[in-house]
C-alpha positions as CSV (number, residue, x, y, z in Angstrom):
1,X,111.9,44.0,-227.5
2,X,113.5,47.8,-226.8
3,X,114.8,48.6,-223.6
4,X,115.2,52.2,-222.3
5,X,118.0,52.0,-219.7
6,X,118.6,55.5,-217.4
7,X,122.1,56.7,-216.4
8,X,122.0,55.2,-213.0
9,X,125.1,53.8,-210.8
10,X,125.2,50.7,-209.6
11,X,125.4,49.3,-206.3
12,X,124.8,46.6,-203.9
13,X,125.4,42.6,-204.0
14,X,124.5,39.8,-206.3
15,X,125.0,36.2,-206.3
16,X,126.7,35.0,-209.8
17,X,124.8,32.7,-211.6
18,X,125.8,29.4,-213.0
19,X,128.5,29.8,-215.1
20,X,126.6,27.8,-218.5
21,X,130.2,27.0,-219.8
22,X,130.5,24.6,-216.8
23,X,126.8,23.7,-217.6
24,X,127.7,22.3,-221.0
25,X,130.3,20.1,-219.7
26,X,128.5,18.9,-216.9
27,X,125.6,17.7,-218.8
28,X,127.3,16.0,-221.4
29,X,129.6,14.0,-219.1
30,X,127.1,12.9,-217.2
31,X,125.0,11.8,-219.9
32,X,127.7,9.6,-221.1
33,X,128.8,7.9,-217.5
34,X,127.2,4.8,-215.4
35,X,125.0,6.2,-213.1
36,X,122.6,8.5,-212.8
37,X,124.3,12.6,-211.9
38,X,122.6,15.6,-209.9
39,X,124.1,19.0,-211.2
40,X,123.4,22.1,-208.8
41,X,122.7,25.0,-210.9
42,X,121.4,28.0,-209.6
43,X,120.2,29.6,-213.4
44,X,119.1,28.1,-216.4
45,X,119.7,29.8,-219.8
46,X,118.8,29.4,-223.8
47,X,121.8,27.7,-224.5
48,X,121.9,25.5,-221.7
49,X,118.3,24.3,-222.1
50,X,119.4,24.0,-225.7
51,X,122.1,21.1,-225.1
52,X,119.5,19.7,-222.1
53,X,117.2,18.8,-225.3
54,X,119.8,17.6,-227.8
55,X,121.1,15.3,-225.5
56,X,117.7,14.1,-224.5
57,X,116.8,13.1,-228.4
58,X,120.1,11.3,-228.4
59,X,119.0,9.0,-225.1
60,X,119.7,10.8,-222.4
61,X,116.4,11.9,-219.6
62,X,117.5,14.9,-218.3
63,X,114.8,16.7,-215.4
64,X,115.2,20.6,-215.0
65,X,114.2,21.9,-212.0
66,X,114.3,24.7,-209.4
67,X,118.3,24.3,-208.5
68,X,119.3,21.1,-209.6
69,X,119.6,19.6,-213.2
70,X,118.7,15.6,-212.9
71,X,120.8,13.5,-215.6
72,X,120.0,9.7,-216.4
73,X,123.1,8.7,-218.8
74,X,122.2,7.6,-222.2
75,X,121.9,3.9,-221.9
76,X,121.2,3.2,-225.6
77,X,122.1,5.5,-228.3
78,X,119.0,7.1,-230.5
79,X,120.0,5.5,-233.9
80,X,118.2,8.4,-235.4
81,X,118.0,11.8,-234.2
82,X,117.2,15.6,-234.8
83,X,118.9,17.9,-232.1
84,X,117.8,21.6,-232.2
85,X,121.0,23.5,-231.4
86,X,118.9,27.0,-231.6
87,X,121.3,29.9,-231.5
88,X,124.3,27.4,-229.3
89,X,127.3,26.9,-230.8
90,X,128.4,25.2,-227.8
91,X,125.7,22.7,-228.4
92,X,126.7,22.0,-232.3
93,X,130.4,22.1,-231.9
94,X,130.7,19.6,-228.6
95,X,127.4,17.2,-229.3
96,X,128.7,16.8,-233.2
97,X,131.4,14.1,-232.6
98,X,129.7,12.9,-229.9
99,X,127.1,11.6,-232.0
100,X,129.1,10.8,-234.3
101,X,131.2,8.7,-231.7
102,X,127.8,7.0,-230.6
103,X,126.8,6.4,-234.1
104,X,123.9,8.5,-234.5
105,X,122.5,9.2,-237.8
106,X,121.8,12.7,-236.6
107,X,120.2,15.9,-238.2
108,X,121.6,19.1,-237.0
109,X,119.3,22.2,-237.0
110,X,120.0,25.4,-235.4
111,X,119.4,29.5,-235.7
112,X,120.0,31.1,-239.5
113,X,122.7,33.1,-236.5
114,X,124.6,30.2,-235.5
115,X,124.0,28.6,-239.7
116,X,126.7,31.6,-240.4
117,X,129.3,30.1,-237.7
118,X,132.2,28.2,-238.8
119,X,132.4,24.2,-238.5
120,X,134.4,23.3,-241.8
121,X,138.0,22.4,-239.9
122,X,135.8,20.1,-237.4
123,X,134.0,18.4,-239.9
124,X,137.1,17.8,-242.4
125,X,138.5,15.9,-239.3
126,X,135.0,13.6,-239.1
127,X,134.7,13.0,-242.7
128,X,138.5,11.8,-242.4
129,X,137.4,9.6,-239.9
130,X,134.5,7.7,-241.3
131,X,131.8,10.1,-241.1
132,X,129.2,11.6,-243.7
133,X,128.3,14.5,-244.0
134,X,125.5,16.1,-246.8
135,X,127.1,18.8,-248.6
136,X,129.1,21.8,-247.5
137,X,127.2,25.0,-246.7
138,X,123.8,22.8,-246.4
139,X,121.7,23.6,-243.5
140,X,120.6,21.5,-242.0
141,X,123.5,19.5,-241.5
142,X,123.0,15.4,-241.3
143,X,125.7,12.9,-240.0
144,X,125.8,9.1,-240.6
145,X,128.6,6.6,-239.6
146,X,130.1,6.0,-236.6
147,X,133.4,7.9,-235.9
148,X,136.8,5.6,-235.9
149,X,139.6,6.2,-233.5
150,X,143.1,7.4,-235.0
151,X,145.3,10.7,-235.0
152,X,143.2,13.9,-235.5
153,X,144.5,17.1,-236.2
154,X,143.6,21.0,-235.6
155,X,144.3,24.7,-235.8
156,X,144.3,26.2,-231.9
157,X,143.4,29.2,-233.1
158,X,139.7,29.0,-234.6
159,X,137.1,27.6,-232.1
160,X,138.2,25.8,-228.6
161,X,134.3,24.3,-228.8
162,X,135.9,21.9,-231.9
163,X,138.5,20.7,-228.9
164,X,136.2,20.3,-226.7
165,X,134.0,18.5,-228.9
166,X,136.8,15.9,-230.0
167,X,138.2,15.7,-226.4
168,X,134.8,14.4,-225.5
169,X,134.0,12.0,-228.5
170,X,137.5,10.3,-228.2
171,X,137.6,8.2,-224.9
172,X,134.3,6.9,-226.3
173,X,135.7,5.2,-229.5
174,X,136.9,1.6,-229.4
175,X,141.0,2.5,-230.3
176,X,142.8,4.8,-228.8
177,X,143.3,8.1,-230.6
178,X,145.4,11.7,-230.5
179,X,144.6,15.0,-230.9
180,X,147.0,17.7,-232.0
181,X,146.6,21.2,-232.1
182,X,148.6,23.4,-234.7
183,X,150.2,26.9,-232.7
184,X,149.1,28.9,-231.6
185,X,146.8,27.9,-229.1
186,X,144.0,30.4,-227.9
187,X,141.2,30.3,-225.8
188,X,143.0,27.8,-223.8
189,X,141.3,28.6,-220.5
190,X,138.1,26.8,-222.0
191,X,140.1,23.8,-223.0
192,X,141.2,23.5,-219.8
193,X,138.1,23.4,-218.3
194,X,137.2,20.3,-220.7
195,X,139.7,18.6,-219.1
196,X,139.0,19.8,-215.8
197,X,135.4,17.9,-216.3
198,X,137.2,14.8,-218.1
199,X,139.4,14.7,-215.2
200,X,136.0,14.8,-212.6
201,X,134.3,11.9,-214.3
202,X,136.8,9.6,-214.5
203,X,138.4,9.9,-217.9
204,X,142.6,10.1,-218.1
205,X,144.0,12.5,-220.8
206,X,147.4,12.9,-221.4
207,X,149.2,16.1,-222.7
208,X,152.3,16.9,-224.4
209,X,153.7,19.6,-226.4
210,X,150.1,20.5,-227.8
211,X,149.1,16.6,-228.7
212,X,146.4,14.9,-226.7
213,X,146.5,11.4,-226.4
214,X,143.0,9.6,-225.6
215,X,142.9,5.8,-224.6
216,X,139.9,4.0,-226.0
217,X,137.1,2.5,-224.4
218,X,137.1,4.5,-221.7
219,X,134.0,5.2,-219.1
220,X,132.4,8.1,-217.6
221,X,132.5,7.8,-214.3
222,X,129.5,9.6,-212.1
223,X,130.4,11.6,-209.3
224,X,126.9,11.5,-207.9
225,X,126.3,15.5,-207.2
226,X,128.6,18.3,-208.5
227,X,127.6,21.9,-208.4
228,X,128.2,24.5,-211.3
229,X,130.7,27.2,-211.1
230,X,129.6,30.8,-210.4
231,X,130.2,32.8,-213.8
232,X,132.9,34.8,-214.2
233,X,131.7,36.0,-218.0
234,X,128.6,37.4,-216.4
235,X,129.9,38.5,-213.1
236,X,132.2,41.0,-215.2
237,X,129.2,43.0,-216.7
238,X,127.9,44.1,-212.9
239,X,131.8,44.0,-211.6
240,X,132.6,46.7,-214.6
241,X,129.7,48.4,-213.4
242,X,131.2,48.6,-210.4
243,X,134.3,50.3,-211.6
244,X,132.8,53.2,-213.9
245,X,132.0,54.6,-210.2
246,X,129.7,52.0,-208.7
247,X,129.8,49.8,-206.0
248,X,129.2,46.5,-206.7
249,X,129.9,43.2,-204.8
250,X,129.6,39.6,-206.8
251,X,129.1,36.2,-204.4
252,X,129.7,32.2,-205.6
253,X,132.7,33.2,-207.5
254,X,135.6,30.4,-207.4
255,X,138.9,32.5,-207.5
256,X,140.7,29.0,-208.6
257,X,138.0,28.2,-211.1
258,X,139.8,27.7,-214.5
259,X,137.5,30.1,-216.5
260,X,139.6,32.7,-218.0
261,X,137.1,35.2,-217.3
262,X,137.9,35.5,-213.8
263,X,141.2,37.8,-215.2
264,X,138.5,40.3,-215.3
265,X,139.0,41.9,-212.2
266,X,143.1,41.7,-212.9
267,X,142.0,44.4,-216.1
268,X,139.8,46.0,-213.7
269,X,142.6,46.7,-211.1
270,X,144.7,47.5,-213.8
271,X,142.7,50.3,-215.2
272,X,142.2,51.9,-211.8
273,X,139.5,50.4,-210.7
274,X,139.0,49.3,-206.1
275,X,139.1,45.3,-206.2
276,X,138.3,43.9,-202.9
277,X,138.6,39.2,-202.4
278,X,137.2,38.2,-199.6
279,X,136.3,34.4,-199.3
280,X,134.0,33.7,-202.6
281,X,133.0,37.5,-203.3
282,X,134.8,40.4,-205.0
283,X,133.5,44.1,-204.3
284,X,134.8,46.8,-206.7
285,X,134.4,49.9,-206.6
286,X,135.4,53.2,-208.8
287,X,138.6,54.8,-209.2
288,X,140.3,57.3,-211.5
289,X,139.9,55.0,-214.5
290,X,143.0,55.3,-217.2
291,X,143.3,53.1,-221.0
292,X,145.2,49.6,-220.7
293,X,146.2,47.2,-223.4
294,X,145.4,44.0,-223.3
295,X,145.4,40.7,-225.5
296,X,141.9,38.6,-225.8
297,X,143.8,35.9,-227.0
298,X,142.8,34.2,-223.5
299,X,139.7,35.8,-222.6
300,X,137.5,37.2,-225.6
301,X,134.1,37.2,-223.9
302,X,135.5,40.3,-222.1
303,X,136.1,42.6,-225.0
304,X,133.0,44.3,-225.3
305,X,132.9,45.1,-221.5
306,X,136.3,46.1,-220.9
307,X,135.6,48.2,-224.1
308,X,133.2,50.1,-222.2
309,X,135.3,50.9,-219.5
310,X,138.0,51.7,-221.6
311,X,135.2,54.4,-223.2
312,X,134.2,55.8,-219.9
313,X,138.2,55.7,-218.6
314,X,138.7,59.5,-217.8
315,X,142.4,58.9,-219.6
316,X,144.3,57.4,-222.2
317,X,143.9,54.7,-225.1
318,X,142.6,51.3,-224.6
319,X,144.3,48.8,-226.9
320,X,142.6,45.8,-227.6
321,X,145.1,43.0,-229.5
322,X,144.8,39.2,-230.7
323,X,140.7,39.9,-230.9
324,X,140.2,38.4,-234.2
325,X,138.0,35.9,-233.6
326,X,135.3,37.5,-232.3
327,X,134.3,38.6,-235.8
328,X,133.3,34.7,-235.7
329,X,130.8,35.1,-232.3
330,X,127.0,35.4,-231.7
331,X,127.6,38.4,-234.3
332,X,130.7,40.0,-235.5
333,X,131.2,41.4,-232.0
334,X,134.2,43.7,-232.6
335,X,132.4,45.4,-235.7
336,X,129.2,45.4,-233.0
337,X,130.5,46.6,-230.1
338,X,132.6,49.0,-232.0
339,X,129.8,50.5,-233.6
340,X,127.6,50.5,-230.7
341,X,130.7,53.0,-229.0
342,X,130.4,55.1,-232.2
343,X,126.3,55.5,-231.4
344,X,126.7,56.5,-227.7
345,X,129.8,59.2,-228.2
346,X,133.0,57.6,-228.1
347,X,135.5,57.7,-231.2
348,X,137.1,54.4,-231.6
349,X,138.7,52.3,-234.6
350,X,138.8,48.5,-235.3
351,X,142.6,47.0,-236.0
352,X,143.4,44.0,-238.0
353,X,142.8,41.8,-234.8
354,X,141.2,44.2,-232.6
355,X,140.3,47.5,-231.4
356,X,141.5,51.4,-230.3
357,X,139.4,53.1,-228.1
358,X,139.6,56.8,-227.0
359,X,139.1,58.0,-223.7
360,X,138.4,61.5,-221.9
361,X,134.8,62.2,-223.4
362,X,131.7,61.7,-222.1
363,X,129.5,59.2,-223.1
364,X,126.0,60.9,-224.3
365,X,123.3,57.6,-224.9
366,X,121.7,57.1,-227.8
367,X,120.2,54.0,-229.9
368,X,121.5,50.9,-230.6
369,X,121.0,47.7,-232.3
370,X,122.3,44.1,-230.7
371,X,123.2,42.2,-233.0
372,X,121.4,39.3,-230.8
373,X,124.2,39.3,-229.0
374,X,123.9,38.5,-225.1
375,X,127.4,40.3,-224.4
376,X,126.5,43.6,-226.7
377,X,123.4,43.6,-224.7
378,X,124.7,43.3,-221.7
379,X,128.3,45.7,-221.8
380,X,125.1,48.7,-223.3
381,X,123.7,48.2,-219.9
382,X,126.7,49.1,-218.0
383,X,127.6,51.8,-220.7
384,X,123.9,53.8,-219.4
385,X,125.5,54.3,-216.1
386,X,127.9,56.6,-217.1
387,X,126.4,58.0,-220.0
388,X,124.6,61.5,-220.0
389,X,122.0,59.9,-221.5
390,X,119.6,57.6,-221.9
391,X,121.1,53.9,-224.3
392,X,118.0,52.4,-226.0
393,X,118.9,49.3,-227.2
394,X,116.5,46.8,-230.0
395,X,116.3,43.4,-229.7
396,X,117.3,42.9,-226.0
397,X,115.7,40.2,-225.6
398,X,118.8,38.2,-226.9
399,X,120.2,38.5,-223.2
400,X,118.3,35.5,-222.7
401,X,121.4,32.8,-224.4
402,X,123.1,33.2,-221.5
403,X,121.6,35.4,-218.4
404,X,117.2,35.5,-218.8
405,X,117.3,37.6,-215.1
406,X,120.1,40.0,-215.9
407,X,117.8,42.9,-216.1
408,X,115.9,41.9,-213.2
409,X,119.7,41.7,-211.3
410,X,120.3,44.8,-212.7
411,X,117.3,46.7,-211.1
412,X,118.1,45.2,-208.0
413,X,121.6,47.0,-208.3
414,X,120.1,50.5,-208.6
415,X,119.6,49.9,-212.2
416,X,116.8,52.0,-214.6
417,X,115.7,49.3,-217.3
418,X,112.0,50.1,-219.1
419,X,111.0,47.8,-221.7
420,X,109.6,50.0,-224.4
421,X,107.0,49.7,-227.7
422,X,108.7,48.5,-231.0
């Protein structure tokens, strides 16, 4: 799908949807604890229906419906199973050793996308601990054996979704096991929130000096009903909006949440930009925007957003540092969203671990490609309502992984979105 989107300001009020990193961790506890789990969810995305599946063909019954997500635990383990992670890598990286720790002889298949996506250091660590795997590089990928407690070991640096994955297979086993991470540590926010959803259902993790140590034979405990965090990832598209001369307020936002996302509207404040808290909503408005620089050693998802604003700041450089990994995302998102800049009019340069972007030009539309990439897609729309232009961008229809009703949220805004002929 193209979509033609109209220089047009933003401006009004919209509630944040479900934040689907909560989503994840929500679903999977609950389908491991005792009792039956209601999760209120107020949107439903690709990725999230994604691990809903996966951990239905491993035993779970999980109901979707209008608000709520209904979760009956797995009782007894498949002892075969084929998940369908589609285009998640949430979904591969947390649900591998968990069905490895059930036992599952599980087939793994998933987008030629996600196929591209690094799982080496994660399955090393199985295979060390009892599991097989078929050979390296081989899609799909098929685990047999049932994972053994002991002392497991990785890098902080590559995925947190291999610490999250581990941190949930581990109270499971029948020994009690550790889990250290090498320095440095990054992405740690979503780690945190890991344990944050460990700590609601029941299960005691202990940290010290970057080791985790994880008694066995441990049980999920149900809270009943929880309800999903708003989304800070998401809320930072329309918020930016907001900022390049907008004026945009976003509701159900948790300013204690763990997600490091929320830091958005620090950056934000930072550049210039009005920031207004008031109970669970922030309003911001424009400002005389200048260049900041910023590490995304805790907060990647923002890159190619506060990219944009750093292309429509009316001063300065924008320094983007510790940024690496994102040439490991949906796509190579700092080679994306630097070369979607370069298409709409402003100059920019990629670093070793990051990015330089020039500020003081206008911002004239053009075409663009998005690399399937939900945040590409999402950080063009905000770039069309500043440009001069109009931003055609192909293959928008990749917005659905995380946010399927961001273009109608957007055209509540104020927003000028036309789906156009291939």
């Amino acid at each position: 799908m193209k979509i033609k989107l109209s220089p047009a300001k933003l401006k009004g009020t919209v509630a944040a949807v479900s934040s689907k990193s909560d989503v994840h961790r929500l679903l999977i506890a609950a389908a491991l604890s005792d009792g039956e789990t209601v999760i209120r969810c107020n949107g439903i995305c690709d990725d999230i229906e994604a691990t809903a599946d996966c951990l239905n063909a491993l035993g779970a019954k999980i109901e979707i419906s209008d608000g709520k997500i209904t979760v009956r635990p797995i009782e007894k383990p498949a002892e075969k199973a084929e998940l369908n992670c589609r285009d998640s890598g949430s979904t591969l990286r947390f649900l591998m050793p968990v069905a490895a720790a059930l036992g599952t002889e599980t087939k793994f298949v998933c987008s030629k996308q996600l196929q591209s996506r690094p799982i080496l250091p994660l399955r090393r660590e199985l295979e060390s601990h009892e599991i097989e795997f078929t050979p390296p590089w081989q899609f799909p990928v098929e685990i047999k054996g049932k994972l053994e407690s002991g002392k497991y070991q990785l890098h902080g640096n590559v995925s947190s979704q291999f610490i999250t994955g581990l941190l949930f297979a581990l109270p499971l086993l029948g020994g009690d096991s550790s889990l250290r991470l090498i320095p440095p540590v990054e992405s740690r926010p979503y780690i945190d929130m890991t344990l944050g959803t460990l700590k609601e259902f029941g299960i005691n993790v202990e940290e010290n000096d970057n080791v985790f140590s994880i008694k066995g034979n441990q049980k999920y405990v149900t809270p009943k009903e929880v309800e999903a965090e708003g989304d800070w990832s998401n809320a930072a598209f329309f918020l930016t909006a907001g900022a390049l001369g907008g004026d945009v307020t976003v509701t159900g936002l948790n300013f204690d949440s763990l997600q490091g996302d929320k830091a958005v509207i620090d950056r934000l404040s930072e550049m210039g930009a009005c920031v207004e808290k008031s109970g669970d909503s922030v309003r911001v408005t424009g400002g005389e925007l200048h260049g900041i620089s910023f590490s995304a050693e805790n907060i990647p998802d923002l890159v190619p957003v506060l990219s944009v604003a750093g292309a429509s700041a009316k001063s300065g450089l924008t320094v983007v540092t510790k940024a690496e990994r994102l040439r490991l995302k949906e796509s190579n998102r700092l080679g994306a969203i630097s070369e979607c800049l370069n298409n709409i009019g402003c100059v920019n340069a990629e670093t070793d671990d990051g990015l330089i972007i020039w500020s003081g030009e206008p911002l004239y539309g053009g075409e663009v490609f998005s690399f399937n990439d939900h945040r590409i897609i999402m950080s063009m729309a905000v770039a069309a309502g500043v440009a001069t232009g109009d931003i055609v961008i192909r293959n928008a229809e990749a917005v659905a992984k995380s946010y399927p009703s961001f273009f109608e949220d957007y055209r509540a805004l104020g927003g000028k979105a036309d789906v156009i002929d291939d």
